[in-house]
N, C-alpha and C positions, 0 to 999 in steps of 0.2 A: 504494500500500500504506500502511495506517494502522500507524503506528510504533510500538510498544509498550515505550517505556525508560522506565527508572526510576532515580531519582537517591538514593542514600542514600547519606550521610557524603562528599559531594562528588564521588562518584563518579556517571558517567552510564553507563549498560549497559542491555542489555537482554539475559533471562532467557531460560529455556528451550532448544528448537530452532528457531534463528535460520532463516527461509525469505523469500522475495522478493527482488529484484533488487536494485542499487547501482549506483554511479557508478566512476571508477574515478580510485585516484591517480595523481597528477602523472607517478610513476617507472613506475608501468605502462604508463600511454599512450606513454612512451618508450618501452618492452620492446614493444609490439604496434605501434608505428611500424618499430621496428628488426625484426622478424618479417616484417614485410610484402617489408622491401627488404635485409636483411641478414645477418640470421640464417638459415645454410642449414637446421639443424635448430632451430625454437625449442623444441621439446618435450625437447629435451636441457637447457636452460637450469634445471641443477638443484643440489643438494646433497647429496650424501653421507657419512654416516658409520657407522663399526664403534662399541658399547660393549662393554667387555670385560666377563662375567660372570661367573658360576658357573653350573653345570646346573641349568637351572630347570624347575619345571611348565607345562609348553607351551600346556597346558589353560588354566592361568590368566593364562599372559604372552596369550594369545590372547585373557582377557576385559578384562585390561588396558587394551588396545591399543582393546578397541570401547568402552571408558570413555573413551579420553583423546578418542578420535576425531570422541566425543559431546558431550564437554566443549569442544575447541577446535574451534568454527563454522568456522574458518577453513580445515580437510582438507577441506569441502564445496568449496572456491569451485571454480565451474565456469563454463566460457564460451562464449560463441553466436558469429558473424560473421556479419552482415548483407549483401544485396546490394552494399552498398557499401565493404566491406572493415572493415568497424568493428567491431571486439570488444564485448562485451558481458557484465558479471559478474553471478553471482548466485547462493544460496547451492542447490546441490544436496540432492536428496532422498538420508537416511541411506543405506546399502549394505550389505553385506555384505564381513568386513573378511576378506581374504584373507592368510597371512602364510607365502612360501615355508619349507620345509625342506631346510637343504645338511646334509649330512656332510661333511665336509674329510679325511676321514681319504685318503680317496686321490685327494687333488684334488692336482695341486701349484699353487702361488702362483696362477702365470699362469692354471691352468683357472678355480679359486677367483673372480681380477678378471675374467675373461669375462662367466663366467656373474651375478656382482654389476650389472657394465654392463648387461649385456639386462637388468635388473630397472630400473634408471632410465632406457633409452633408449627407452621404450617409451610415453613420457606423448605423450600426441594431445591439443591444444588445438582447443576449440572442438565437441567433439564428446561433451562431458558426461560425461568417463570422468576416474575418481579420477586425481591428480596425485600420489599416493604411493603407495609400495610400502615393505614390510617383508620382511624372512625373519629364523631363528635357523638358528645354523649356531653345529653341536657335534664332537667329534671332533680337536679340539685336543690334542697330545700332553701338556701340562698337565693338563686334563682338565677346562679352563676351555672358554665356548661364548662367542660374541658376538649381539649380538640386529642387524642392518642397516637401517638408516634412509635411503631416496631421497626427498626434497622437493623438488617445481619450487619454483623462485625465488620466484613470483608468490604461493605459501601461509606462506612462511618467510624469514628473515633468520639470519644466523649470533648475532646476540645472544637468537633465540628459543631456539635448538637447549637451551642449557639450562635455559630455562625445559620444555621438552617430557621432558627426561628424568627433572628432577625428578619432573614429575607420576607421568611411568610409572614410574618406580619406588614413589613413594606408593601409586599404586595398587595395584601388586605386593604389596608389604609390607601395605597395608588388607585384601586378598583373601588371605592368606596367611594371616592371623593367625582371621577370621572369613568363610569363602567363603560358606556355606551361608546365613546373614544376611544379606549384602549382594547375594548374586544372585538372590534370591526380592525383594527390594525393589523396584520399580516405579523407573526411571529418575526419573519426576518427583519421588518421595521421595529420591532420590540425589545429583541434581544439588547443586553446589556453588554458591555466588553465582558471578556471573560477570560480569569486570569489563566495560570497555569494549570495545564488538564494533566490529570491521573496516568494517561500514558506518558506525556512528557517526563513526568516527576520518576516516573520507573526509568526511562530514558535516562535521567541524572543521573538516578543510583547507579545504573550501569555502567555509566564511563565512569563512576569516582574508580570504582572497581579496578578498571582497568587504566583507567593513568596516576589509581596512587597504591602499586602493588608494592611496596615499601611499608606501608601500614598492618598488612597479611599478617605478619611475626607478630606483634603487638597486641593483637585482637584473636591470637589462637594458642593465647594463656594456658598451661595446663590448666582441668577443670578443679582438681582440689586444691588451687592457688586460690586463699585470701584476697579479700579486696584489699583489709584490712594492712598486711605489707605494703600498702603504700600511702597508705595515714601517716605523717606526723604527727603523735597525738599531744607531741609538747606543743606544735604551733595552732591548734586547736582554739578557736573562740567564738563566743556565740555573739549575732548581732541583731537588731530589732528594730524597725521603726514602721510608721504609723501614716495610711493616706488621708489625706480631708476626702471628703464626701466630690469634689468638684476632678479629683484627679483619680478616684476609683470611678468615675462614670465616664472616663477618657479612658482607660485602661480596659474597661469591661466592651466597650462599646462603641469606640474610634480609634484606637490604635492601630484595628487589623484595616483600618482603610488607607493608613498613612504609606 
């Protein structure tokens, strides 16, 4: 496949709807090594969370959710296994974004985490079906709803999660403010820049690999070597200090734009 990135303000990405295959990182060939002989279910190997909300337009959290889905290449990744047991990633054709509805009003707790489980225990590797599921679930005595997010491991890390809500909620609030504008627009007029894609970044790792093979001896420590042999524990001290309220909300929530 001929690569089509582009480099602007030092950044490398590539645009549009990201399609064709990849290699796979270092941490994943661990995860489909441990699948093979380890993991009773690896299709469980995932993350979940509730956000709290207010009652919202279902219509529009539902176009929300096929904006972010569109945006972030990475809800694509999908995977094959070969005769020989070997995984294989590559970015999935777009879908249709399905997003349950619970009432809670006469669920108690326990029905409520049932029925949330079968919504994440249900990812199949290797057989080209979405790895995330969504629902909105209303009916909270408050009269507050929560929107639910299940990510296999392999599409998401826990320092994404809020890079992903920000967006949905952007989105929410874009579409809220002007729906009928933005949803007659053509995705290609839509889309936003878009930084470095998930094969690029495997792309990286691969050449540190090989133009800093020097580093190899270093990184292949005997196993029952101490970290601890290379503490000074005389030069050892602890430090602490404390943000204002103005510079944790630039750290939480503009820094990753700078």
């Amino acid at each position: 496949m001929k690569q089509t990135g582009s480099i602007n303000n030092n950044i490398i990405r590539e645009d549009g709807e990201l399609k064709g295959s990849m290699g796979l990182l270092p941490i994943q060939e661990w995860f489909f090594e441990k699948a093979k002989n380890t993991f009773r279910k690896p299709g469980h190997w995932n993350q979940a969370f509730l956000i709290k909300v207010r009652n919202i337009d279902q219509k529009i959290l539902k176009h929300s959710i096929e904006k972010l889905v569109a945006y972030h290449d990475s809800f694509r990744l999908a995977y094959t296994i070969d005769d020989l047991g070997n995984y294989h990633q590559y970015y999935n054709s777009h879908s249709e974004i399905s997003i349950k509805y619970l009432n809670r009003t006469n669920l108690t707790d326990e029905e409520l985490e049932t029925k949330l489980t079968k919504l994440q225990s249900g990812f199949k590797l290797a057989r080209g079906n979405a790895l995330y599921s969504f629902a909105y679930i209303d009916g909270y005595a408050d009269g507050s709803s929560r929107i639910f997010f299940a990510l296999h491991h392999l599409l998401i890390d826990v320092v994404s999660w809020r890079i992903i809500v920000d967006d949905l909620q952007a989105l929410y609030n874009q579409l809220i403010r002007s729906p009928k504008e933005i949803l007659q627009k053509s995705a290609e007029e839509n889309k936003s820049k878009k930084g470095t894609s998930y094969r690029q970044w495997i792309e990286i790792i691969e050449q540190y690999k090989i133009h800093n093979r020097e580093e190899r001896e270093y990184w292949q420590l005997p196993e029952d070597l101490s970290y601890e042999a290379f503490i000074d524990k005389a030069s050892m001290c602890q430090a602490g200090f404390t943000l204002d309220n103005r510079l944790t909300k630039m750290l939480l929530t503009e820094a990753n734009h700078s």
